[in-house]
N, CA, C and O atoms as a GROMACS GRO file, in nm:
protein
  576
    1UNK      N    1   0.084  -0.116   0.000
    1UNK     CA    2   0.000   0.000   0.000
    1UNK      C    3   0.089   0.124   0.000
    1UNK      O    4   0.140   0.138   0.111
    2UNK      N    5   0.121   0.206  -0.076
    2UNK     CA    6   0.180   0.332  -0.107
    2UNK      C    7   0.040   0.447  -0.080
    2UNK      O    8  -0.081   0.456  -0.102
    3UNK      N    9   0.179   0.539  -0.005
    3UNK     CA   10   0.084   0.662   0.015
    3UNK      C   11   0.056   0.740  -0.121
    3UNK      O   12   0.080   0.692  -0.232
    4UNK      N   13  -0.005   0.882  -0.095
    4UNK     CA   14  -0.074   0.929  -0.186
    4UNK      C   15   0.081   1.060  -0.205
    4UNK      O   16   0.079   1.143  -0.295
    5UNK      N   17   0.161   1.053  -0.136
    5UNK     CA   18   0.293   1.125  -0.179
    5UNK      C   19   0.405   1.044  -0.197
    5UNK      O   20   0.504   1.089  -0.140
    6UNK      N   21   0.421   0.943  -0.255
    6UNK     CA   22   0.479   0.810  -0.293
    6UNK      C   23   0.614   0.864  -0.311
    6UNK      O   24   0.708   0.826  -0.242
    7UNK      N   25   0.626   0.964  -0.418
    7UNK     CA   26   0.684   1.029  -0.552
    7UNK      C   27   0.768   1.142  -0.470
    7UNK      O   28   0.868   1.196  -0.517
    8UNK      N   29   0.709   1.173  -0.334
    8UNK     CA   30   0.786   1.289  -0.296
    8UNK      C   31   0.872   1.268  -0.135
    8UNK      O   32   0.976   1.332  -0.113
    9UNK      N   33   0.821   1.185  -0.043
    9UNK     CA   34   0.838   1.132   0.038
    9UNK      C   35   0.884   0.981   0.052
    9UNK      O   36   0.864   0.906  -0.044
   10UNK      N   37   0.949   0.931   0.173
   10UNK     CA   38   0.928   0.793   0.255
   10UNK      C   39   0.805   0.767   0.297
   10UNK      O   40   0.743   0.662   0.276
   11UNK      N   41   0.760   0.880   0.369
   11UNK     CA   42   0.656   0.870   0.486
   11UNK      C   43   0.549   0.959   0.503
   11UNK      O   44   0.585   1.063   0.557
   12UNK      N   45   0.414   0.952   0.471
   12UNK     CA   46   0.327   1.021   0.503
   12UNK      C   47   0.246   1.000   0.630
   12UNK      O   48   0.204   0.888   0.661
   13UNK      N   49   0.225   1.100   0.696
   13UNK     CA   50   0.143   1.070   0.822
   13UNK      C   51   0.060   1.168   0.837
   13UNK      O   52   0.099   1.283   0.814
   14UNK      N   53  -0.101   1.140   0.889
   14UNK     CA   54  -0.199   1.238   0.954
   14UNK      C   55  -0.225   1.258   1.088
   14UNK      O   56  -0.339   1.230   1.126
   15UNK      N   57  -0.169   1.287   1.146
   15UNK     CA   58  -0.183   1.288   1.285
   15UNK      C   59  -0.269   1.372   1.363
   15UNK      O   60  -0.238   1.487   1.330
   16UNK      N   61  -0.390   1.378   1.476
   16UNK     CA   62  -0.470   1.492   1.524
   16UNK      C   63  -0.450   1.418   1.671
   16UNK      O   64  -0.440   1.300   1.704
   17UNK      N   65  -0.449   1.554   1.752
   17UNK     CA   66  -0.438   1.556   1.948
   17UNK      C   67  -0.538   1.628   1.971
   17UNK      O   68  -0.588   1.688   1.876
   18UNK      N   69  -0.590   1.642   2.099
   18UNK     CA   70  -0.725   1.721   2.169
   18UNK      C   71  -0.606   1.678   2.320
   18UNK      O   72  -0.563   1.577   2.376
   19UNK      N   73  -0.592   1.844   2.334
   19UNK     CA   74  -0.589   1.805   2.456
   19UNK      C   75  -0.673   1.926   2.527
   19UNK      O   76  -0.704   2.038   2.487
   20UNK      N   77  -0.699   1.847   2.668
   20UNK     CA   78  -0.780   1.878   2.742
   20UNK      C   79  -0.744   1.975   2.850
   20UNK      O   80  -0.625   2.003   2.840
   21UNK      N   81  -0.800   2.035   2.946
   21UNK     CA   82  -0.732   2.115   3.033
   21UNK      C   83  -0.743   2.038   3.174
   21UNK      O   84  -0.682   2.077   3.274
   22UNK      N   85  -0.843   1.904   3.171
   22UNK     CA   86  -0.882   1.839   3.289
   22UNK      C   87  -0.795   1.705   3.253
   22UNK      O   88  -0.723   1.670   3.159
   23UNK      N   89  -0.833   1.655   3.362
   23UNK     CA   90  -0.740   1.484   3.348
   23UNK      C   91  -0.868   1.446   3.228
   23UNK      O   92  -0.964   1.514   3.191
   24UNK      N   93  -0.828   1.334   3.194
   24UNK     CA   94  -0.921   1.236   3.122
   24UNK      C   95  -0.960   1.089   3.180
   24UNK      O   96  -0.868   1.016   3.218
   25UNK      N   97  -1.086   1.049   3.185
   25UNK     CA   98  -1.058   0.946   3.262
   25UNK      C   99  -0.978   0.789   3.210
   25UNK      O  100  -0.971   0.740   3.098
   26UNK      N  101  -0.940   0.750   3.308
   26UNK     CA  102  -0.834   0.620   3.288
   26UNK      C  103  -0.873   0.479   3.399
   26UNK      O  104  -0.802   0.386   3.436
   27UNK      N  105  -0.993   0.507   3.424
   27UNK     CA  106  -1.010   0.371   3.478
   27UNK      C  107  -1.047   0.282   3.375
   27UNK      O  108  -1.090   0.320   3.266
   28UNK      N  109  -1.029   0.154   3.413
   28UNK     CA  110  -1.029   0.034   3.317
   28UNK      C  111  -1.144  -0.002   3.246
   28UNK      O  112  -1.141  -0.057   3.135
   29UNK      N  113  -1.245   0.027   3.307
   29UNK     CA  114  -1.383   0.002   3.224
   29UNK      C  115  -1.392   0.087   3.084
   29UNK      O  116  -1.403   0.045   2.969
   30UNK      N  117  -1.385   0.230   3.135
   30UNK     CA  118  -1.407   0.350   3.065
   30UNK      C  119  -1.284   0.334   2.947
   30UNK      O  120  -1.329   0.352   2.833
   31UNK      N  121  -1.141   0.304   2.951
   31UNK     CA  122  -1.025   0.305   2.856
   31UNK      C  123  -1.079   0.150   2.770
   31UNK      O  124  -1.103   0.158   2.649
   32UNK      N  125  -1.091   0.044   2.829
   32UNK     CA  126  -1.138  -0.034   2.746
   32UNK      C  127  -1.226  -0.041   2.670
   32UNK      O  128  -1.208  -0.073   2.552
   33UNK      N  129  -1.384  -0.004   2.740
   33UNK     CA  130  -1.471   0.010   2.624
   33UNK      C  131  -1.412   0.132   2.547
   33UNK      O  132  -1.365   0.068   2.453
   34UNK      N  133  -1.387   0.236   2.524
   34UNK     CA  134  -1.341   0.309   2.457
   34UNK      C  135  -1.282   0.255   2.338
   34UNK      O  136  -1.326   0.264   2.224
   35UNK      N  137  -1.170   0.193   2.377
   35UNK     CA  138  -1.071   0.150   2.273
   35UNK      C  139  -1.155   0.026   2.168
   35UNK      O  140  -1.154   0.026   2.045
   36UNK      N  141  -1.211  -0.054   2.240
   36UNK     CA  142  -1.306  -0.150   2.216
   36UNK      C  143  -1.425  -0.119   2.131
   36UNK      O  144  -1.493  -0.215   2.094
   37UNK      N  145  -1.466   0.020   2.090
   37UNK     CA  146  -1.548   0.102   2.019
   37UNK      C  147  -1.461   0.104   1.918
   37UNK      O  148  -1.464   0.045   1.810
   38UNK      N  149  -1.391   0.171   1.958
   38UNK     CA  150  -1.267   0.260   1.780
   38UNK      C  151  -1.262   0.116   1.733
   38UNK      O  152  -1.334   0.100   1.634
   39UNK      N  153  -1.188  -0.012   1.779
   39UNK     CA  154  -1.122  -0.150   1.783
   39UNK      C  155  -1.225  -0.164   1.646
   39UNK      O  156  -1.182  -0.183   1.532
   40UNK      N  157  -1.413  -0.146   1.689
   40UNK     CA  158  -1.490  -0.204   1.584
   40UNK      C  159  -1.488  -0.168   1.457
   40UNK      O  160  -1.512  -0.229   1.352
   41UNK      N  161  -1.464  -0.086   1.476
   41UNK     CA  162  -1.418   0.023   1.317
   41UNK      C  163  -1.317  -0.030   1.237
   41UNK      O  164  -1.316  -0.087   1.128
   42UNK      N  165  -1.237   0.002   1.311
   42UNK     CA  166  -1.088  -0.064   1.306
   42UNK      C  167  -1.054  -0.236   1.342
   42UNK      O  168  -1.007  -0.254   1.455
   43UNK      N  169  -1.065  -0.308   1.294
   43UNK     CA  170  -1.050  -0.423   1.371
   43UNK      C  171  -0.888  -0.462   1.352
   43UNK      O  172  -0.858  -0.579   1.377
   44UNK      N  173  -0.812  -0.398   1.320
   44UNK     CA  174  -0.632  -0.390   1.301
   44UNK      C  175  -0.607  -0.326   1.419
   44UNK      O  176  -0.491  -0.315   1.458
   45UNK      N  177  -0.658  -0.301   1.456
   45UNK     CA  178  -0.593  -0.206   1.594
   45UNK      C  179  -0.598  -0.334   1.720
   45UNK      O  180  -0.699  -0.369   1.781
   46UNK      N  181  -0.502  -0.370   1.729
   46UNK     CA  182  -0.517  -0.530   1.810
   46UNK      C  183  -0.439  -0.480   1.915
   46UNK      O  184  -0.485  -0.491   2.029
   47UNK      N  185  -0.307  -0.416   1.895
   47UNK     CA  186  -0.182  -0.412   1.992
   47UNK      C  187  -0.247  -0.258   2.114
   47UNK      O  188  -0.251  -0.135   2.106
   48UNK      N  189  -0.287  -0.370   2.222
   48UNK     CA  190  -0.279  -0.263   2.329
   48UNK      C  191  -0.197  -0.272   2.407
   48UNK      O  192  -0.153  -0.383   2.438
   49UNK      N  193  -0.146  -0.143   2.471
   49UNK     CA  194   0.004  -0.141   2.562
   49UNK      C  195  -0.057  -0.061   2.650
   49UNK      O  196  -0.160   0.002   2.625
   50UNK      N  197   0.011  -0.060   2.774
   50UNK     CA  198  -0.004   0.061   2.843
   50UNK      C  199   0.127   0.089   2.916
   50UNK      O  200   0.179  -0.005   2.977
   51UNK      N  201   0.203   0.242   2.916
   51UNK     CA  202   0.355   0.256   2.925
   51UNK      C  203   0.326   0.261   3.097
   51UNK      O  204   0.221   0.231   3.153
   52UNK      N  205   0.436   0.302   3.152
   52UNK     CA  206   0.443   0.323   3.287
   52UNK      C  207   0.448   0.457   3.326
   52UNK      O  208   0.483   0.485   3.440
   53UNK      N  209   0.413   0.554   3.235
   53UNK     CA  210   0.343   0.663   3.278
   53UNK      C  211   0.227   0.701   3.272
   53UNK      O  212   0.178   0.811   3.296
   54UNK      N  213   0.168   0.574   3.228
   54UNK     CA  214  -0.003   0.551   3.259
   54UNK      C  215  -0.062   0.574   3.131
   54UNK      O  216  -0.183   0.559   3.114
   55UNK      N  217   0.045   0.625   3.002
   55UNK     CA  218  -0.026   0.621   2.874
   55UNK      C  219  -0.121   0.474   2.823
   55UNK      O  220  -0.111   0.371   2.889
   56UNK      N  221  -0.185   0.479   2.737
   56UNK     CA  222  -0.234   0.396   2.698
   56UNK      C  223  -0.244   0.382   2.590
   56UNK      O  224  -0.330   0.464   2.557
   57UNK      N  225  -0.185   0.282   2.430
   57UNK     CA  226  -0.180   0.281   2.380
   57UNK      C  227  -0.241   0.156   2.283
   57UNK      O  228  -0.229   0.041   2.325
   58UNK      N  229  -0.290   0.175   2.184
   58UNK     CA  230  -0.387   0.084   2.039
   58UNK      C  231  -0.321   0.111   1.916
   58UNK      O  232  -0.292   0.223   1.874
   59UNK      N  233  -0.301   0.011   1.864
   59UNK     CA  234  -0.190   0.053   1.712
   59UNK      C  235  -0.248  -0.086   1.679
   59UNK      O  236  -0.302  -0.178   1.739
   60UNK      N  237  -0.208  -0.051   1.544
   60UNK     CA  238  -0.210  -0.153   1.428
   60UNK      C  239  -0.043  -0.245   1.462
   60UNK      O  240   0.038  -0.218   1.551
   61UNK      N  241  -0.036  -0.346   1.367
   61UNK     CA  242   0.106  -0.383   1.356
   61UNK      C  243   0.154  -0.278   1.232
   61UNK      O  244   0.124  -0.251   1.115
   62UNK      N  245   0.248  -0.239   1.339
   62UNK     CA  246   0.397  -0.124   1.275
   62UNK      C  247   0.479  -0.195   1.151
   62UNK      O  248   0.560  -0.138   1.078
   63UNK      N  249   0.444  -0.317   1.145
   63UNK     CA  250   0.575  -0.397   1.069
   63UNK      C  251   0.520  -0.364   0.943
   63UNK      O  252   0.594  -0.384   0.847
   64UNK      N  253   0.362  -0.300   0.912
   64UNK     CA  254   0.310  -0.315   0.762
   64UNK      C  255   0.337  -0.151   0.694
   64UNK      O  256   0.340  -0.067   0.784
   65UNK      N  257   0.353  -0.104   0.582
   65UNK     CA  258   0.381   0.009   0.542
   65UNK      C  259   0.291   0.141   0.574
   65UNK      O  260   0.329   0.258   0.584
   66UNK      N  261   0.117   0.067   0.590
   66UNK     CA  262   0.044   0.142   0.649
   66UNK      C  263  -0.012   0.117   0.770
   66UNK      O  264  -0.048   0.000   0.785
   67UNK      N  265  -0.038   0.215   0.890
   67UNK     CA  266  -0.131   0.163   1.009
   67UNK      C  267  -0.115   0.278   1.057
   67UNK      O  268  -0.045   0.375   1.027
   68UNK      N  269  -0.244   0.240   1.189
   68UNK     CA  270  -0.308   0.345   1.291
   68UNK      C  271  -0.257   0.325   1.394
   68UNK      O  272  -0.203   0.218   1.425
   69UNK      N  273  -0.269   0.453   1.484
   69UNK     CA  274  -0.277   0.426   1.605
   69UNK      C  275  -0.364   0.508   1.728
   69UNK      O  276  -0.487   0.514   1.715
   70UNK      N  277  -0.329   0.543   1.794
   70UNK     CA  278  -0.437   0.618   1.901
   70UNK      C  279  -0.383   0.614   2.047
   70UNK      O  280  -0.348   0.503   2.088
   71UNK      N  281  -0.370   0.742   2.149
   71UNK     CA  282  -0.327   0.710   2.259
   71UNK      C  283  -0.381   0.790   2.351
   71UNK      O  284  -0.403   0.908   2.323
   72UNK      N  285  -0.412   0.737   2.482
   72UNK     CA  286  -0.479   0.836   2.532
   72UNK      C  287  -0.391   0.855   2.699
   72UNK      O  288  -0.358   0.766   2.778
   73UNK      N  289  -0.376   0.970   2.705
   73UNK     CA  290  -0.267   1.020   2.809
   73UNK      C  291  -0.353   1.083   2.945
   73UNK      O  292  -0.466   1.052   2.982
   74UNK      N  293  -0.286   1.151   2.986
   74UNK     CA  294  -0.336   1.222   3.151
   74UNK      C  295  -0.443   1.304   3.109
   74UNK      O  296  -0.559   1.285   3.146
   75UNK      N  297  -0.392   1.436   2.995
   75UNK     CA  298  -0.456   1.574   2.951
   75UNK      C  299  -0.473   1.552   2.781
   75UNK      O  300  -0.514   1.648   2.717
   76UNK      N  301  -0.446   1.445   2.721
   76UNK     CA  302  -0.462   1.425   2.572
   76UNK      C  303  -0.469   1.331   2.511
   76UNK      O  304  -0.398   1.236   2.543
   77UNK      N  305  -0.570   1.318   2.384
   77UNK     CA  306  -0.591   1.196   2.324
   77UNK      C  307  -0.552   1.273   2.164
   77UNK      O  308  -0.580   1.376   2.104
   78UNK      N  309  -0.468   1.142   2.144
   78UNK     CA  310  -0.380   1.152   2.030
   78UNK      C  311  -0.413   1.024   1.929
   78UNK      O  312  -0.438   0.910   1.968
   79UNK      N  313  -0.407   1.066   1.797
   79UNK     CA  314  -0.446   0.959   1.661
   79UNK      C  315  -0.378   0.948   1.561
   79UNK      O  316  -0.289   1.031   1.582
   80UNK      N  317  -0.360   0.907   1.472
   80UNK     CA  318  -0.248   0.891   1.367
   80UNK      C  319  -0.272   0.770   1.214
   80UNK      O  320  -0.217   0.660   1.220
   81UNK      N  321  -0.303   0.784   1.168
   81UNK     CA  322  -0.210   0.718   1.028
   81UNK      C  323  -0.139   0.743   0.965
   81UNK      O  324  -0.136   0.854   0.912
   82UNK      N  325  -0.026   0.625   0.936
   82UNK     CA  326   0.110   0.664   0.860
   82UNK      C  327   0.060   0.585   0.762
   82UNK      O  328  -0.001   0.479   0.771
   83UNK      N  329   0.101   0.667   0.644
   83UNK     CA  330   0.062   0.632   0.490
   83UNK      C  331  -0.076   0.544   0.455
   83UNK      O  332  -0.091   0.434   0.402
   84UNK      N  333  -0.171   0.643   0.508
   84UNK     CA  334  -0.292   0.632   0.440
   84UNK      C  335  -0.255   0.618   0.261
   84UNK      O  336  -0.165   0.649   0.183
   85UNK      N  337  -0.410   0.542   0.260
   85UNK     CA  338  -0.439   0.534   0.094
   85UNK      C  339  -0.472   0.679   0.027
   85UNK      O  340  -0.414   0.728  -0.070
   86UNK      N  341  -0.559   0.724   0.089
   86UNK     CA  342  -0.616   0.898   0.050
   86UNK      C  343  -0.597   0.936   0.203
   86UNK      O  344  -0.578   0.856   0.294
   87UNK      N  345  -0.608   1.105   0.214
   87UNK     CA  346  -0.600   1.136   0.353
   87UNK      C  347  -0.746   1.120   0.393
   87UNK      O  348  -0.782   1.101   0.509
   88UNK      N  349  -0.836   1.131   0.277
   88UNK     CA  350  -0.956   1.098   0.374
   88UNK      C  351  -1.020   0.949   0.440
   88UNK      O  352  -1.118   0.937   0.514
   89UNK      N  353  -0.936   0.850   0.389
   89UNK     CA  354  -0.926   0.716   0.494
   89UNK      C  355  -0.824   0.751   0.619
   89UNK      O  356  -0.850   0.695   0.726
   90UNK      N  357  -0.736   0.820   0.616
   90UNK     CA  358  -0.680   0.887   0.722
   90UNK      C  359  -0.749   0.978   0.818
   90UNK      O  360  -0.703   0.981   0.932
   91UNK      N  361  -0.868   1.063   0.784
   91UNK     CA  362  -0.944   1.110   0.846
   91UNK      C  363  -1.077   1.009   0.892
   91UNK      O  364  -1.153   1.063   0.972
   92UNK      N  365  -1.100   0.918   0.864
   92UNK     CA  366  -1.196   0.851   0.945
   92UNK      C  367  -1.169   0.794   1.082
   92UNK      O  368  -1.258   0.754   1.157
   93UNK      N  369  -1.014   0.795   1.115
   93UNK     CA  370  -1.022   0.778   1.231
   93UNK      C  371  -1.020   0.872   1.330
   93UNK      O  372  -1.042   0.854   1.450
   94UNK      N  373  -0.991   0.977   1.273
   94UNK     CA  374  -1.008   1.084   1.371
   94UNK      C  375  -1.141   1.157   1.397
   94UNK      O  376  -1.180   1.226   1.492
   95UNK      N  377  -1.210   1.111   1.256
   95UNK     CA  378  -1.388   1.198   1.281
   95UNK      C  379  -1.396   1.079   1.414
   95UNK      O  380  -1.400   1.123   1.529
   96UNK      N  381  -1.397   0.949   1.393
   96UNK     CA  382  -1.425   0.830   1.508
   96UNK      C  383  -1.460   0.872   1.649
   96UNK      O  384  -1.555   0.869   1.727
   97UNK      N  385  -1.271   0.931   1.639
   97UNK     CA  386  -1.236   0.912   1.772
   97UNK      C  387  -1.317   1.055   1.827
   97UNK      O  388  -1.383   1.043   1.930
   98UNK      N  389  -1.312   1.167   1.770
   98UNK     CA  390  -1.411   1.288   1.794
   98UNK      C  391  -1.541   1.259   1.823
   98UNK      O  392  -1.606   1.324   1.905
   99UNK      N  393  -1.596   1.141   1.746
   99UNK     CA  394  -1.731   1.160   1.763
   99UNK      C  395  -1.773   1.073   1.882
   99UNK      O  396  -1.889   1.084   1.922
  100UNK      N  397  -1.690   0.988   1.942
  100UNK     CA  398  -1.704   0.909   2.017
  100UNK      C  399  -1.644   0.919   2.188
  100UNK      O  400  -1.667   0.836   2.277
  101UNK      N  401  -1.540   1.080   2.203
  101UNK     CA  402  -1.489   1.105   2.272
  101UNK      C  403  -1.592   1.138   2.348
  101UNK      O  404  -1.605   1.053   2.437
  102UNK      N  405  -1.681   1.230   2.355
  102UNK     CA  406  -1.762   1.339   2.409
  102UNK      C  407  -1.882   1.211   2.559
  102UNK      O  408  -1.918   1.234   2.674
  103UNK      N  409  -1.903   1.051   2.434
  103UNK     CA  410  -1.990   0.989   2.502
  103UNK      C  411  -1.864   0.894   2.577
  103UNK      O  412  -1.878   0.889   2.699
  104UNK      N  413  -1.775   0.837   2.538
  104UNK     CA  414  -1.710   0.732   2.606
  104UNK      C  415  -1.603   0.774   2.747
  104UNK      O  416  -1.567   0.715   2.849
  105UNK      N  417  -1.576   0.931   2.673
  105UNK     CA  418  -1.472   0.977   2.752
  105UNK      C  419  -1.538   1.064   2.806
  105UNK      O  420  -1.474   1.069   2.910
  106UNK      N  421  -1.636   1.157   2.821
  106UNK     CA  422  -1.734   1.266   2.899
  106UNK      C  423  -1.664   1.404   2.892
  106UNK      O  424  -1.660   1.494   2.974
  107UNK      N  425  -1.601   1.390   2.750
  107UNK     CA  426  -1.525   1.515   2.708
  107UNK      C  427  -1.612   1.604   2.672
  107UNK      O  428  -1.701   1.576   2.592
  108UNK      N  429  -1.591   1.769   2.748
  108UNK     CA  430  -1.646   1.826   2.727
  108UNK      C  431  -1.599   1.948   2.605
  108UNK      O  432  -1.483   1.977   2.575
  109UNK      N  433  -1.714   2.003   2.553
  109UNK     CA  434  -1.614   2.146   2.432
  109UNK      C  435  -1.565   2.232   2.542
  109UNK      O  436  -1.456   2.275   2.505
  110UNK      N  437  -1.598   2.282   2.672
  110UNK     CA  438  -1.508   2.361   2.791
  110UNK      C  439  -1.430   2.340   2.813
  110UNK      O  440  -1.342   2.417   2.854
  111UNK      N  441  -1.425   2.245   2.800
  111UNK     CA  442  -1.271   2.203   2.883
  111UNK      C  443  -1.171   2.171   2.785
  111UNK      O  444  -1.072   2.114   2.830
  112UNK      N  445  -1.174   2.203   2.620
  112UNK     CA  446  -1.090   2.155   2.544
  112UNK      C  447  -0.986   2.267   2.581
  112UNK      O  448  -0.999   2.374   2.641
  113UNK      N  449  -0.868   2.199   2.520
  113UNK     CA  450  -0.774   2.323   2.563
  113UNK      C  451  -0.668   2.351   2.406
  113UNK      O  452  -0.591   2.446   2.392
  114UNK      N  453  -0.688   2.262   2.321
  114UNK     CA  454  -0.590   2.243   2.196
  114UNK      C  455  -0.685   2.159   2.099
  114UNK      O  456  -0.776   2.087   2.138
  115UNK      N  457  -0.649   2.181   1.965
  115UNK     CA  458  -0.704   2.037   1.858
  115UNK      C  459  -0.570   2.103   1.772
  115UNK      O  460  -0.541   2.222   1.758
  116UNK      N  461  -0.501   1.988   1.722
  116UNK     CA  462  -0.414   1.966   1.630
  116UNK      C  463  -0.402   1.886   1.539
  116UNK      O  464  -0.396   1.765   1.560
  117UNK      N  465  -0.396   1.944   1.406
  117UNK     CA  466  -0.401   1.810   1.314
  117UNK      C  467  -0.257   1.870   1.224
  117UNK      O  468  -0.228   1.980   1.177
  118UNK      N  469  -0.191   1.742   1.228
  118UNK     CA  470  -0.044   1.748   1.156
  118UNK      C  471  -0.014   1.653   1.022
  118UNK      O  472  -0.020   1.531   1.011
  119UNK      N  473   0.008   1.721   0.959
  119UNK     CA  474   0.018   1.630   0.824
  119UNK      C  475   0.178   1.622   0.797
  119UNK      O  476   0.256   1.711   0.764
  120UNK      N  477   0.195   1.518   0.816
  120UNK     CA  478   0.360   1.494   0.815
  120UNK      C  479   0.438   1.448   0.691
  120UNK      O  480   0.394   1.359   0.619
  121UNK      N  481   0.558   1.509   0.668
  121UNK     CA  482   0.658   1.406   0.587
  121UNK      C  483   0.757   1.359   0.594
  121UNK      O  484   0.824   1.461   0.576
  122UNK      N  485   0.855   1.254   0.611
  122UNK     CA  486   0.939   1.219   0.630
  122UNK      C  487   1.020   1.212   0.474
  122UNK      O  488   0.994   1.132   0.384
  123UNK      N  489   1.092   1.288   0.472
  123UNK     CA  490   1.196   1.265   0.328
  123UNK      C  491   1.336   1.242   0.368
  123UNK      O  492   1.413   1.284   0.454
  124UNK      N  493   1.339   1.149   0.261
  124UNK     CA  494   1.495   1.104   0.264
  124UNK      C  495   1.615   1.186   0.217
  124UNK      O  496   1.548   1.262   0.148
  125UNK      N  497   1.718   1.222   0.204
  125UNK     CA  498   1.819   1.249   0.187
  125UNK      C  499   1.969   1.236   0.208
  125UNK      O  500   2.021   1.301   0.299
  126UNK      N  501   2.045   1.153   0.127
  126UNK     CA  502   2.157   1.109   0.171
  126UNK      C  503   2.274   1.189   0.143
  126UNK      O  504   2.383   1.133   0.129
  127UNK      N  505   2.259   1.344   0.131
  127UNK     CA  506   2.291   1.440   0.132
  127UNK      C  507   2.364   1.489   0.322
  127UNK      O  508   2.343   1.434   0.430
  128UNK      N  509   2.444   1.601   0.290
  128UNK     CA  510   2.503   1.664   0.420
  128UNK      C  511   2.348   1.740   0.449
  128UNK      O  512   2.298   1.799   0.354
  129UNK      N  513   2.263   1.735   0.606
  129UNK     CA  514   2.145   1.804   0.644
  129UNK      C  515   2.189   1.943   0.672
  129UNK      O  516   2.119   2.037   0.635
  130UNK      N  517   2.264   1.954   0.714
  130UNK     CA  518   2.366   2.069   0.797
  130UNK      C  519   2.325   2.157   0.694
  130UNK      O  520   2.234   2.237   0.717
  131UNK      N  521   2.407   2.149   0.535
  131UNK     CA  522   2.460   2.173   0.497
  131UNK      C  523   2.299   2.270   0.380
  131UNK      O  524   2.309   2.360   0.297
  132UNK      N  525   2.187   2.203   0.425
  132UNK     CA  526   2.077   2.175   0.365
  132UNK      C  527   1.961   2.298   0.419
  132UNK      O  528   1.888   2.380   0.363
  133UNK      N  529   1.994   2.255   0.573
  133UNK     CA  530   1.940   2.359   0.666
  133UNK      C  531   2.019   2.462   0.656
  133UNK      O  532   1.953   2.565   0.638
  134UNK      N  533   2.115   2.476   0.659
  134UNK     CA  534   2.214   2.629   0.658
  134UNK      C  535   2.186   2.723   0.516
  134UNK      O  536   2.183   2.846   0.517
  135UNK      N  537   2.168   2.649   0.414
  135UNK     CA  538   2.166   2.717   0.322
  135UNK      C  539   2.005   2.730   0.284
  135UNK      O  540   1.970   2.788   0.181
  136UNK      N  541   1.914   2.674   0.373
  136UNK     CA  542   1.764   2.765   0.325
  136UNK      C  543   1.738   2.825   0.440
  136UNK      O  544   1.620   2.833   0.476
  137UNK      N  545   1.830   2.872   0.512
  137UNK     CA  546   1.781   2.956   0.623
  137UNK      C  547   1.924   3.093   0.630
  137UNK      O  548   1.898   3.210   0.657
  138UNK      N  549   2.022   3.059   0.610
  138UNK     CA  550   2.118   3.170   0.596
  138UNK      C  551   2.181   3.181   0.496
  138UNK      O  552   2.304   3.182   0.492
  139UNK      N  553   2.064   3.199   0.343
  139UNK     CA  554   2.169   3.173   0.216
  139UNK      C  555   2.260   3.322   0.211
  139UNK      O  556   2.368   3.331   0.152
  140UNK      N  557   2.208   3.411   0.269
  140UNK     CA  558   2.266   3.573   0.211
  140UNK      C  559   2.360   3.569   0.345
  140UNK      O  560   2.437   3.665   0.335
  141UNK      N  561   2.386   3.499   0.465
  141UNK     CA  562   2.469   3.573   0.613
  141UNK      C  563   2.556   3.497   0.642
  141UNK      O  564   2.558   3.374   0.634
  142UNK      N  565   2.643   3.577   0.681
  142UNK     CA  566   2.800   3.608   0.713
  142UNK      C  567   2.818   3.436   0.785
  142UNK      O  568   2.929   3.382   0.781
  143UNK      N  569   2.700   3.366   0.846
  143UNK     CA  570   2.697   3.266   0.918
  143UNK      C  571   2.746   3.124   0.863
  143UNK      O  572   2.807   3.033   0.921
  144UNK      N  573   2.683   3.141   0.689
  144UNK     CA  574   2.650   3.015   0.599
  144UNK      C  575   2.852   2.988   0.609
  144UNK      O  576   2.905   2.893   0.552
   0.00000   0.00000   0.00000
């Protein structure tokens, strides 16, 4: 599965966060069914982790060129596909997780504190970076 910037990139990614200004809740009922909702949509989203700073994490397997993921932290819930087919199969998981936050998680619009959506690229270059960054940022100064 190749992304839709094949030709210009390694790596395309859509990524969107909400974070909140309150905790979010993290007891076990509430994080499971949660995840267990998106899961139906998604039925690739198999790998749940949870780190030891109490994140909680749902991903696809990483080993395939495309997959999701989703994480939900203290103050933020975070989403992602790397190399969607179109970005708008990349956006269905984030309408999901929006539309499903408000009832599973008791997220309120008051208490939002951020929404971010990042469209990423990873490009290759086996070029000097230094050399790359210096000269589209100080092509005219005494610095380059």
């Amino acid at each position: 599965m190749s992304n839709p910037y094949s030709a210009f990139c390694e790596d395309f990614y859509v990524n969107m966060r909400l974070g909140s200004q309150m905790n979010l809740p993290h007891n076990r009922e509430t994080v499971l069914h949660f995840f267990e909702r998106v899961q139906k949509e998604f039925p690739g989203l198999a790998r749940f982790r949870k780190n030891d700073n109490g994140e909680f994490n749902l991903e696809e397997d990483r080993g395939n060129d495309s997959y999701r993921w989703m994480s939900l932290e203290a103050k933020r819930l975070s989403c992602g596909h790397v190399n969607p087919e179109t970005v708008e199969s990349a956006l269905k998981l984030h309408r999901l997780i929006l539309q499903q936050a408000p009832y599973q998680l008791g997220i309120s619009n008051v208490e939002i504190d951020y929404m971010d959506v990042l469209f990423g690229f990873d490009l290759c270059f086996s070029g000097n970076h230094d050399e790359i960054i210096s000269e589209s940022l100080f092509p005219e100064s005494p610095l380059t």
